[in-house]
C-alpha positions as CSV (number, residue, x, y, z in Angstrom):
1,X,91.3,184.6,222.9
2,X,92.7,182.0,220.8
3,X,91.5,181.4,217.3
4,X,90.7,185.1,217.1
5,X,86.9,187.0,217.6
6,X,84.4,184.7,218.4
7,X,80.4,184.9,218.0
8,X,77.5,184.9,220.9
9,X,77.6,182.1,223.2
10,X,79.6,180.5,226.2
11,X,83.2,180.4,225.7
12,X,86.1,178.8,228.4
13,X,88.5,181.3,229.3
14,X,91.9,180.9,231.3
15,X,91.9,184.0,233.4
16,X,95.6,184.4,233.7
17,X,96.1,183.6,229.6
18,X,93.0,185.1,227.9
19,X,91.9,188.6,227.5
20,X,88.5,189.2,226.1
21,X,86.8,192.4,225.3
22,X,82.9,193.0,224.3
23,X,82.2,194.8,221.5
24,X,78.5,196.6,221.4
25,X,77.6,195.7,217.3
26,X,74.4,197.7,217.7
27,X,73.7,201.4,216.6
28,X,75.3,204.3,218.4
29,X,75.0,207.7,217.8
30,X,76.7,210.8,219.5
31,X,76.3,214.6,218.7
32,X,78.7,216.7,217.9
33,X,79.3,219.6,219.8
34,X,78.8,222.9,218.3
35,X,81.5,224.1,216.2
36,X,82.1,227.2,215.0
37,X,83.3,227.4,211.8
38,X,83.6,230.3,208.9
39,X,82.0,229.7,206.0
40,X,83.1,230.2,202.2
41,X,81.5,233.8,202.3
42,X,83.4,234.8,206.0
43,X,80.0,234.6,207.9
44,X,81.4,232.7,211.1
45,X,78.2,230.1,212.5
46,X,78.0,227.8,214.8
47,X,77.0,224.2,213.5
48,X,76.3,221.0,215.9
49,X,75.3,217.2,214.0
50,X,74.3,213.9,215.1
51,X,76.7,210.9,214.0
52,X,75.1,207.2,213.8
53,X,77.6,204.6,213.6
54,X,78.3,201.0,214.6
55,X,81.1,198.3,214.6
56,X,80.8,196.3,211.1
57,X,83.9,194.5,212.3
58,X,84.9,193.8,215.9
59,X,88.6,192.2,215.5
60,X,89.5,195.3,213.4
61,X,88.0,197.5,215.5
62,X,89.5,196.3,218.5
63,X,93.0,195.6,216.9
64,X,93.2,198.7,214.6
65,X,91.8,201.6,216.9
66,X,92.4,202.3,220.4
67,X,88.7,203.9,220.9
68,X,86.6,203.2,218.2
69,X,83.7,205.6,219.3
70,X,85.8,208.6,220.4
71,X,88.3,208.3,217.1
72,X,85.0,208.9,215.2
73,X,83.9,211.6,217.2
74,X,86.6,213.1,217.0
75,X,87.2,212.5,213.1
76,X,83.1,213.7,212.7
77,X,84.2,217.5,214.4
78,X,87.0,217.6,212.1
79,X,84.9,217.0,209.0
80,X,82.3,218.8,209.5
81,X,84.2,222.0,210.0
82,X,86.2,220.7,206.9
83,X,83.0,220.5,204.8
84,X,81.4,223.3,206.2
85,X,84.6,225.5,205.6
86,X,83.6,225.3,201.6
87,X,80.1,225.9,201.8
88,X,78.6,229.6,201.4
89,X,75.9,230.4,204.6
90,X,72.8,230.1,202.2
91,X,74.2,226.8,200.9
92,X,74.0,225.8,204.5
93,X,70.8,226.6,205.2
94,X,69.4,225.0,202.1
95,X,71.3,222.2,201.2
96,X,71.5,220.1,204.9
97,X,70.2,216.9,203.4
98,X,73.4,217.3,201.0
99,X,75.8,218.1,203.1
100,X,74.8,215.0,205.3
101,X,75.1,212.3,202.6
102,X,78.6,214.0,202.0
103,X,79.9,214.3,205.6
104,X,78.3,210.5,206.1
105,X,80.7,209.3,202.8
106,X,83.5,211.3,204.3
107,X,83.3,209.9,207.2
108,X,82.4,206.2,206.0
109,X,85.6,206.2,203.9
110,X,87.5,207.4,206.8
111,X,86.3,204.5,209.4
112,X,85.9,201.7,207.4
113,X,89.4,200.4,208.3
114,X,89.1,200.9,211.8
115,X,86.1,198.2,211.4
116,X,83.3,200.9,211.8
117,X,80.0,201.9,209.6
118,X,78.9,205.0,209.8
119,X,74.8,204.8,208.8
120,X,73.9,208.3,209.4
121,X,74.5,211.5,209.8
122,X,72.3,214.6,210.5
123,X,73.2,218.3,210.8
124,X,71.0,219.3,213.5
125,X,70.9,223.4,213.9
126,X,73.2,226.1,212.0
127,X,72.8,228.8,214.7
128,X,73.9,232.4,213.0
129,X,75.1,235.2,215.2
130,X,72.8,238.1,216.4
131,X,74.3,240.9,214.2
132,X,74.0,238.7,211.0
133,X,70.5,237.7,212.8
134,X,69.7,241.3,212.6
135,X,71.0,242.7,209.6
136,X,69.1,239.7,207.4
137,X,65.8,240.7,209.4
138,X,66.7,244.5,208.4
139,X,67.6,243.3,204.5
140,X,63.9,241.4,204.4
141,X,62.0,244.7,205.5
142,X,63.9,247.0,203.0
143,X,62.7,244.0,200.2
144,X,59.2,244.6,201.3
145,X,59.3,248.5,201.4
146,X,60.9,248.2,197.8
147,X,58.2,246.0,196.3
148,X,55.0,248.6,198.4
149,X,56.7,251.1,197.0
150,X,56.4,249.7,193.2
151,X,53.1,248.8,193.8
152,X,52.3,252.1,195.0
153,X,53.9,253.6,191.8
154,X,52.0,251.8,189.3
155,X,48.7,252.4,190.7
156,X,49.7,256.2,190.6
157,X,50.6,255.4,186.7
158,X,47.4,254.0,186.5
159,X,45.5,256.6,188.3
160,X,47.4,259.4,185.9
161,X,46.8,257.7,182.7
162,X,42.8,257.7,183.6
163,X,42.9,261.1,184.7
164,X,45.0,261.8,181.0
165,X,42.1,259.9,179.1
166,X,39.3,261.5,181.5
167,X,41.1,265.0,180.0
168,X,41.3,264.5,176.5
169,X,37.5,263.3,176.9
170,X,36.5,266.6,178.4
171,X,38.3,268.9,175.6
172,X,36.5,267.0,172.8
173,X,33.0,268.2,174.4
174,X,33.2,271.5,176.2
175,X,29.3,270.2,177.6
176,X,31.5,267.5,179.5
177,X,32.9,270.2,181.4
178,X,30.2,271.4,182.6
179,X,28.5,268.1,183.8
180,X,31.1,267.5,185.7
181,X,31.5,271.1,187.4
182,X,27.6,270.8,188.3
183,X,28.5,267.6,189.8
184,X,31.5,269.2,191.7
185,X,28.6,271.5,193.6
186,X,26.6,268.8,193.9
187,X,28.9,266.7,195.9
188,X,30.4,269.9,198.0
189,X,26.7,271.2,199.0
């Protein structure tokens, strides 16, 4: 159209001269499929995010860009295996909220001159593999045998150390002794 973008409203347009094409300025969002990507510690997972964008400026977007949307779908996948890629597995699983604002600055940067904003970004599920699924599952019950068996242990610490105190009690007064074998029979008859 002549005289570049124009705003909401009824415009005149020559069919055979003018070309017009409508913009949708609101909100999208689109997920990104799951990737798989291996992480800084060579645990390969499979990672999948949600990308909220919209056009901040229509004439760039439509002059700058082919496809606005898909470039920065496209561009999202490629970043978040990027990002990903430098991150250890248990700074994945902690640290989502982080790795969002980064991926959504990233990305921001990235679109601005193709006229789009990108508001949000949310990593949605970081799905391990069985094995690794598995062996973290066998890891936790080994931890909890470990601490039983300290706990164990120091009640058998405890247990000698009042059997040691009962002794030495018993040697100082040989009538001890013999209390304590007439209550022996008394408990066994």
């Amino acid at each position: 159209m002549p005289g570049g973008a124009k705003g909401p409203g009824i415009f005149f347009i020559v069919p055979c001269i003018d070309t017009y094409r409508k913009v949708d300025l609101r909100v999208l969002s689109f997920e990104v499929p799951p990737q798989e990507i291996l992480s800084k510690d060579s645990v390969t997972v499979a990672v999948d995010a949600v990308v909220y964008f919209r056009i901040s400026n229509a004439t760039i977007s439509v002059t700058n860009v082919e496809d606005a949307a898909r470039s920065t779908k496209l561009l999202a996948q490629t970043t978040l295996r990027n990002i990903l890629g430098t991150k250890t597995l248990a700074e994945m699983l902690s640290d989502r909220e982080a790795i969002s604002h980064q991926m959504q600055n990233t990305l921001d940067e990235a679109t601005e001159p193709w006229g789009v904003k990108v508001e949000r970004v949310e990593v949605k599920d970081v799905r391990l593999p069985v094995q690794l699924q598995r062996a973290m599952a066998a890891e936790a019950e080994a931890a909890r045998e470990a601490r039983a068996k300290v706990i164990v242990a120091e009640g058998e610490q405890k247990a000698s150390r009042a059997l040691k105190e009962a002794a030495e009690v018993i040697a100082e007064s040989p009538s001890a002794l013999q209390l304590r074998y007439l209550q022996t029979l008394n408990s066994i008859s």
